[in-house]
N, C-alpha and C positions, 0 to 999 in steps of 0.2 A: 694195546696201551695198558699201562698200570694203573692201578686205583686212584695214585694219586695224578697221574696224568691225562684221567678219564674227571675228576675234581674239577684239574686247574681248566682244560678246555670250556667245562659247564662253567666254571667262575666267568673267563671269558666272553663266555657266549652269552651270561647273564649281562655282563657287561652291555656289550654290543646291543644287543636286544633292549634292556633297560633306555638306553639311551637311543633307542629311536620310539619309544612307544612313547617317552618325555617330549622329542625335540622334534615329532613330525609327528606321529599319530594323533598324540592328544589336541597341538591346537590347531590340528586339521578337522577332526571332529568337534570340538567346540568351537567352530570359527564357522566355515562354510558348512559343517553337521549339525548345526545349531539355532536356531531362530529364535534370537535374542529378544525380541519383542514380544513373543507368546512364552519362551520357557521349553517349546519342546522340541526335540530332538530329530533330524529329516532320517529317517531310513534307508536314505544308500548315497553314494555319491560316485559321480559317473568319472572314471579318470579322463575321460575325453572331455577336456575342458581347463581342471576338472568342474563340474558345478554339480550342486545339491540333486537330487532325485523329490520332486514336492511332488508329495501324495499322501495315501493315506498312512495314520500312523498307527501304530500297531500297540497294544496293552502287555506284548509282553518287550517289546524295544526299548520303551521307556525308562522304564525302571534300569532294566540292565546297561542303561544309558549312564542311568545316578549314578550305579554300584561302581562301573570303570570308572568315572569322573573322582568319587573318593580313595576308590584303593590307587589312584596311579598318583593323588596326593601325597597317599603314606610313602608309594615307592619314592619320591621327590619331585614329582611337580610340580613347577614352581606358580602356574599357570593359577587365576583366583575360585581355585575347585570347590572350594564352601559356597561360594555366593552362587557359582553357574550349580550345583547341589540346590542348592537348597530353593533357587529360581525354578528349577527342574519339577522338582518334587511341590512344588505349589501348581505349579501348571497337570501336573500329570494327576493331582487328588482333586483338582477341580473341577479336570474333562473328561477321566477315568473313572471314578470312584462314584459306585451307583447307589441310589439309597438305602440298598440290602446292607451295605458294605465290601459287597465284590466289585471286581473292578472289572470294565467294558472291553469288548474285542478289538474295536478299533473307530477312531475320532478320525473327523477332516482335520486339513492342517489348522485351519481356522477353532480348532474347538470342539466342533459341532459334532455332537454322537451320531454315529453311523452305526455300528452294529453293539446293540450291550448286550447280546446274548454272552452266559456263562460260558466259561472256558476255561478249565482246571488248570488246566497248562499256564495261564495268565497269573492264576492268585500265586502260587508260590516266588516270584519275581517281586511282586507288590511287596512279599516279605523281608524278603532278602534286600532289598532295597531300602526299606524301613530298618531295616539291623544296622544296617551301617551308616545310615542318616540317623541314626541315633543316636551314634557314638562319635560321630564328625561334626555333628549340630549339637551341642547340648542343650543350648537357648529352646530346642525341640521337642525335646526327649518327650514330655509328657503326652504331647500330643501325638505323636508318633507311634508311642506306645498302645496307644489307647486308638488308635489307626487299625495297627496291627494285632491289637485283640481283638475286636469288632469282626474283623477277616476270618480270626479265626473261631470265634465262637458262630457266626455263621454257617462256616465249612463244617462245624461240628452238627450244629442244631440241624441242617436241614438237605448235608450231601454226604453223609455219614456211611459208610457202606457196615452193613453188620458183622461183618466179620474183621475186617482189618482197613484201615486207608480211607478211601474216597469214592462216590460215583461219580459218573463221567456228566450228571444232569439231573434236575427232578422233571417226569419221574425216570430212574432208576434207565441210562441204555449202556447200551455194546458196540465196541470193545470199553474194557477196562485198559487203562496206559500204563505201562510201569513206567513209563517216563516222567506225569507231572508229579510222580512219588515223588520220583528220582531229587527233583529238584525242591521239593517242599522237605525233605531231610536236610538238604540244602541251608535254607534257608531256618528249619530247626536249629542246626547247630549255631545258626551266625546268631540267633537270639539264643542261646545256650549261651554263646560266648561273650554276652553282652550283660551276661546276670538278669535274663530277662525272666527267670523263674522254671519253677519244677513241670508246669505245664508242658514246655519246648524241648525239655528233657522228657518227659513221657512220649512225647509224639516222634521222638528222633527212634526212639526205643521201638515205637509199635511200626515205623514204617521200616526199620533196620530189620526189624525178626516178619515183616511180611516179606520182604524181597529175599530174606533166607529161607524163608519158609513155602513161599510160590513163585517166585518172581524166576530164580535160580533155580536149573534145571539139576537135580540129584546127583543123576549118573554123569551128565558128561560137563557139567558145572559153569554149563552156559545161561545168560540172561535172555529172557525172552522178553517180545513188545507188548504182546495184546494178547485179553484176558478175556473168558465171560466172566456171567456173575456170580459165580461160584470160585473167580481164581483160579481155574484151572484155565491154562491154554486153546485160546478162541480156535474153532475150527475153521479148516480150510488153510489155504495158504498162509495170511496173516498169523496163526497162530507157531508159525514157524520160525518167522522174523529174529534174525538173532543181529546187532549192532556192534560190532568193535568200537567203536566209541565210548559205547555206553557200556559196555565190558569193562573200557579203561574207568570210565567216569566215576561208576559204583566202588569197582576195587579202591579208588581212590577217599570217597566217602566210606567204606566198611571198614579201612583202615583206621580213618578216625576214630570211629568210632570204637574198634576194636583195642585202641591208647586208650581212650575214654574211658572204658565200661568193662576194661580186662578179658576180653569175649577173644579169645583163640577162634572157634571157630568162626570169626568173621574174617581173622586175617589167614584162616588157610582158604575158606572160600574167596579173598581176594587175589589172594595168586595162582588160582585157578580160573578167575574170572580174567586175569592181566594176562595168563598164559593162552588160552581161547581168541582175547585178542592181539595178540605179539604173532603166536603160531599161526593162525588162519585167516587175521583179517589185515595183515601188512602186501601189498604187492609185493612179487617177488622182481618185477622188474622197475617200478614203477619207486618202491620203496619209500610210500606212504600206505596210510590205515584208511582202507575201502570203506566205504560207507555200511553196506547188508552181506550180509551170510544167511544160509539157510542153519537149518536146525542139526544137520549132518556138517553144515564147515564146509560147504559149497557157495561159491561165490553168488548171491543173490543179488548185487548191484555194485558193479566195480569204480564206478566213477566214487574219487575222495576227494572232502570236503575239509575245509579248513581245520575247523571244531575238532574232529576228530585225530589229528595231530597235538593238539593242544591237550587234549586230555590225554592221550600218551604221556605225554613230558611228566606233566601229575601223577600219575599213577604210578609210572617208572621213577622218579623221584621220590615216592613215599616208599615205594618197598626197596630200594634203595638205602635209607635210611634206615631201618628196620632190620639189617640185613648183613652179613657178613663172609670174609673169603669169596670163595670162586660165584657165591650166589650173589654177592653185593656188585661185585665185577661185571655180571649180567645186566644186571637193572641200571646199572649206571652207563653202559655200553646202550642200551635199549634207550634211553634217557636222552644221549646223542644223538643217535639215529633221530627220535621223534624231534629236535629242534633243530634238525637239516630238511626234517619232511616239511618243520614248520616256516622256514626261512623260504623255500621253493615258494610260498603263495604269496609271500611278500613283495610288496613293487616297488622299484627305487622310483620311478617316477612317474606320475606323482609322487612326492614324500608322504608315509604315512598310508597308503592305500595299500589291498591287498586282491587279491583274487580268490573266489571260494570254491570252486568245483574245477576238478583235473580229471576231464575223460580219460577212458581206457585205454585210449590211444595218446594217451600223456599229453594235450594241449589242453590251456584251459578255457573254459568258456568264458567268451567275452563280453562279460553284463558289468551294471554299473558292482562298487562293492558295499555288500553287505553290511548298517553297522553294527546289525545283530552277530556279526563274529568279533569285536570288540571286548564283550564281556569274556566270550573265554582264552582270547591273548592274555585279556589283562588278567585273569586267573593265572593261565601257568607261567605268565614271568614273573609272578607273585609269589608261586612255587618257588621257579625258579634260583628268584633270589636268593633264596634260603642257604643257597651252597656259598655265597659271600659271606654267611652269619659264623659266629666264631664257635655256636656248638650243632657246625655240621660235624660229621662224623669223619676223620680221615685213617689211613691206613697205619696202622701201626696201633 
């Protein structure tokens, strides 16, 4: 295909996709995903039926509940995404939100706190969700704000690690995650983007130059999972763990940031990071992004999971954009590929559901779906979109 015939498909596909995340995802999940009388969000829903999954709910669900419910507004939902927002996000700081200021691992459906032990993984969502109820509520804003400083001046005063990031608890265990980094950048940038101050802008800075500095492997310019406390790579097996997903994920965010803050080196270690997972972590038969590799690019868990298709499309779509001749041609082909891998997980029927793990032997397993893969649909057809907008970039 040509560049621009490798465009007009992505326009297409943007299409096509847009319009079911509108006309069957969304008020599948706010309908029978939703429990309109508490505000909060059920965790899977079983296509046999189909009917809700009631159990418990999760701290980091939640939120990433909010975050899809307003970006699929801006995409055009017509659906009334402020009010279930904003319904949302009263329920989830009322049965969530502990008196530190962090937020709980996980409530009954009813409420009722079940586990509020800490879990780093959980605050950066709390954030990210707050950014964008920010900017979608404004009747909100103050309080929201002042939400999401408390979180963070918390995370600073008393999970602080000495040298860069975060500990995983007080006091002080092992492993260290690159992952809730991952996603606490994340949510830096969306209050960056919000004019939420120079604070949000320092901490995108100090966890972008940790994940260049430890996170990201030198020589072979792979991202690893787990850490000790020095930031060096946890021994034993775990310290091997390398993610295509989160390969794509990162390349995706160090791009940003690398527009933001004129930092080359972030966008050559991003196509180094996109290249480790395009080359090593795509099946060659299966042609989706496997979930683990080992530290050599050895297959360490071949079953693929939704999520990591989705950040494909992201990451292949930023340096695409970025990018030009025979190397833009690349990323844009790669771009494709990840929203064929992403369409395989999708159900026509039910409307709106999807399926999240495709064993090695290419069937996928058959559990209810997930609606924590939600938030990263609605991310990269938010990407996505971007190739309808009139300063994408085309050929000539």
């Amino acid at each position: 295909m040509t560049e621009d015939e490798q465009s007009a498909w992505l326009r297409a596909a943007s299409e096509r996709l847009t319009r079911w995340l509108l006309c069957e995802a969304m008020p599948r999940w706010t309908g029978l995903g939703f429990d309109a009388d508490t505000g909060g969000f059920r965790e899977a829903i079983d296509p046999d039926g189909p009917h809700a999954v009631v159990g418990p709910c999760r701290g980091r669900v939640q939120p990433r509940q909010i975050y899809s419910v307003i970006v699929a507004g801006r995409l055009g939902w017509t659906g009334d995404w402020q009010a279930i927002a904003s319904r949302a996000m009263d329920w989830y700081l009322a049965r969530f939100r502990l008196p530190d200021g962090t937020f709980a691992d996980m409530v009954a459906p009813d409420g009722t706190l079940i586990d509020g032990r800490f879990d780093l993984y959980n605050q950066p969502f709390a954030l990210l969700a707050l950014a964008h109820a920010w900017k979608a509520l404004p009747a909100r804003r103050e309080e929201l704000e002042r939400v999401a400083a408390a979180l963070l001046d918390r995370l600073e005063a008393d999970y602080r690690h000495p040298v860069a990031g975060f500990e995983e608890g007080t006091p002080p265990r092992e492993p260290l995650r690159a992952n809730p980094h991952m996603h606490l950048l994340e949510a830096a940038f969306a209050w960056e983007a919000v004019g939420g101050g120079r604070r949000w802008s320092d901490l995108a800075d100090e966890l972008m130059g940790l994940a260049l500095d430890r996170f990201i492997d030198a020589s072979s310019g792979a991202l690893r999972e787990f850490f000790a406390s020095d930031w060096r790579p946890v021994s034993g097996e775990s310290g091997r763990q390398v993610e295509p997903g989160h390969q794509f994920e990162w390349a995706w965010l160090a791009l940003h940031w690398s527009r933001t803050r004129g930092r080359d080196d972030a966008a050559i270690a991003a196509r180094r990071l996109f290249a480790v997972g395009e080359t090593w972590g795509i099946c060659p038969a299966r042609h989706v992004a496997m979930l683990e590799l080992n530290d050599d690019f050895s297959i360490r868990a071949p079953v693929a999971r939704l999520w990591g298709q989705t950040e494909w499309i992201k990451a292949a779509l930023a340096l695409a954009r970025l990018s030009g001749g025979p190397e833009r041609l690349h990323y844009l082909a790669s771009a494709r590929r990840a929203v064929v891998a992403l369409e395989l997980f999708l159900v026509s029927e039910p409307a709106g559901l999807w399926r999240d793990k495709l064993d090695a032997d290419g069937r996928f397993v058959a559990e209810p779906s997930p609606a924590s893969s939600l938030y990263h649909i609605v991310c990269a057809l938010s990407e996505l979109a971007q190739v309808r907008g009139p300063d994408w970039p085309h050929a000539g």
